[in-house]
C-alpha positions as CSV (number, residue, x, y, z in Angstrom):
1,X,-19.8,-21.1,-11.9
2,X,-19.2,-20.4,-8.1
3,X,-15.5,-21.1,-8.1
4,X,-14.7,-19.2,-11.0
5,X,-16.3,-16.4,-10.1
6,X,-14.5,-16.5,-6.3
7,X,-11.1,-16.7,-8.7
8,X,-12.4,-13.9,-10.5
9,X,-13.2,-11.7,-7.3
10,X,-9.5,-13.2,-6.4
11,X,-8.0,-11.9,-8.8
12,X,-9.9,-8.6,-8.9
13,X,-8.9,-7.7,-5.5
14,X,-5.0,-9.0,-5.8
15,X,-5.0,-6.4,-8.8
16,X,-6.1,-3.4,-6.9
17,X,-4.3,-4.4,-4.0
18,X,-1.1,-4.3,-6.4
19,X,-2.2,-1.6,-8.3
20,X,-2.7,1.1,-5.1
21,X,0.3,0.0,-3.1
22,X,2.1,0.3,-6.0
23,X,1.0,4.1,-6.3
24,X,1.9,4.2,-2.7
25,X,5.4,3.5,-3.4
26,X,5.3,5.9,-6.0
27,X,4.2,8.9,-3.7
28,X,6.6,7.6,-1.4
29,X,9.3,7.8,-3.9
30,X,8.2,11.4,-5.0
31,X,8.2,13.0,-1.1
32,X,11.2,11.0,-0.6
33,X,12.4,13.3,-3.0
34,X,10.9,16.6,-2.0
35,X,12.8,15.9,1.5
36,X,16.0,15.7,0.5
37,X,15.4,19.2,-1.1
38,X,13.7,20.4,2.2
39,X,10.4,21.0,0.7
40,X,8.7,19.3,3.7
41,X,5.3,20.7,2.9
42,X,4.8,19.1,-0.2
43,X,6.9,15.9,1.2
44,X,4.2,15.7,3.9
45,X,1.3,16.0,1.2
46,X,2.9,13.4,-0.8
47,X,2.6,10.9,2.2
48,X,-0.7,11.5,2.7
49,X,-1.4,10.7,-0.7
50,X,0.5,7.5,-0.3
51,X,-1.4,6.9,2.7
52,X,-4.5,6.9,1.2
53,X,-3.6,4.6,-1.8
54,X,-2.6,2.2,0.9
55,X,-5.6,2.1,2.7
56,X,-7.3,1.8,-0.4
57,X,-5.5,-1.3,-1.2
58,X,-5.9,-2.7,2.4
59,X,-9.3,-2.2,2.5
60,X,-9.5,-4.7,-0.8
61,X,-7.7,-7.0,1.4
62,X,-9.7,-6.7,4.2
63,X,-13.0,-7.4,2.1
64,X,-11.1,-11.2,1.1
65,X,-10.1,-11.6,4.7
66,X,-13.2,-10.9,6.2
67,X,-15.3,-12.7,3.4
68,X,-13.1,-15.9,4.1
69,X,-13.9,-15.5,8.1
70,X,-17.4,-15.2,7.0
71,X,-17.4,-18.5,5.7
72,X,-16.5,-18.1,2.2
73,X,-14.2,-20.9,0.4
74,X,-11.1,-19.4,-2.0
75,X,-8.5,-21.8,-2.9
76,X,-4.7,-20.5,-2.7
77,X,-4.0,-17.7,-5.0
78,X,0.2,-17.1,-5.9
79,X,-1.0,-13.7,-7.2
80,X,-2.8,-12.9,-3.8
81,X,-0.1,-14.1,-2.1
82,X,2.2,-11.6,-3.9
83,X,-0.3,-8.9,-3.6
84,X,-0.2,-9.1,0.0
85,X,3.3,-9.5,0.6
86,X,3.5,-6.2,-2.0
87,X,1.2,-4.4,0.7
88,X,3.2,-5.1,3.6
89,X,6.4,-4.1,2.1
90,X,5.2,-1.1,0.7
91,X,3.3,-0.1,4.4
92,X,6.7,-0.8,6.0
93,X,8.5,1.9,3.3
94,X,5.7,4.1,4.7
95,X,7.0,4.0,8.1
96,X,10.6,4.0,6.9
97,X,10.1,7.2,4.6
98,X,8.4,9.0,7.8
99,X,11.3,8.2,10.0
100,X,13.7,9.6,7.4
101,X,11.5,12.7,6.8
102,X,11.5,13.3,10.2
103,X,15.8,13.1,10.4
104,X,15.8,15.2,7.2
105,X,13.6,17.8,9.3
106,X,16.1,17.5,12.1
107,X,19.1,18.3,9.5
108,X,17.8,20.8,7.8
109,X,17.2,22.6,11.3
110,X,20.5,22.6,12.1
């Protein structure tokens, strides 16, 4: 009963980590957008949103990390794996999409 239900809390959290980066890249997507037409204001609130569906789908990473260091036992999960990798990517696209936001703010000022 134990080990399933530590796959099942697995699983859970690989889903919503999935699930909110993927939003993330969404928002990202949308202010990416709004900067190219100059609309910085919304471009900026759309990061922010992105932001926060990151940290929402760090913090479910955190909770298996620190659970782990706490002395909990998970076997190796491909789909966690994947989930995590999907979170760092998509927290490096953050970064990117700034920098670019902030050139696009530099063009459109000239």
């Amino acid at each position: 009963m134990g080990e399933e239900f530590e796959n099942e809390e697995m699983v859970t959290a690989a889903m919503q980590i999935i699930m909110n980066a993927g939003d993330a890249r969404l928002k990202v997507k949308d202010a990416l957008k709004l900067g190219k037409a100059f609309d910085f204001e919304n471009a900026g609130a759309k990061m922010e949103e992105a932001r926060k569906c990151i940290a929402q789908a760090h913090h479910a990473q955190t909770d298996i990390i620190q659970s782990e260091a706490g002395g909990k036992k998970y076997e190796f999960s491909l789909l966690f794996a994947h989930a995590q990798d999907t979170l760092m990517t998509i927290m490096s696209e953050i970064q990117m999409a700034d920098e670019m936001l902030d050139i696009l703010k530099i063009i459109s000022e000239k």
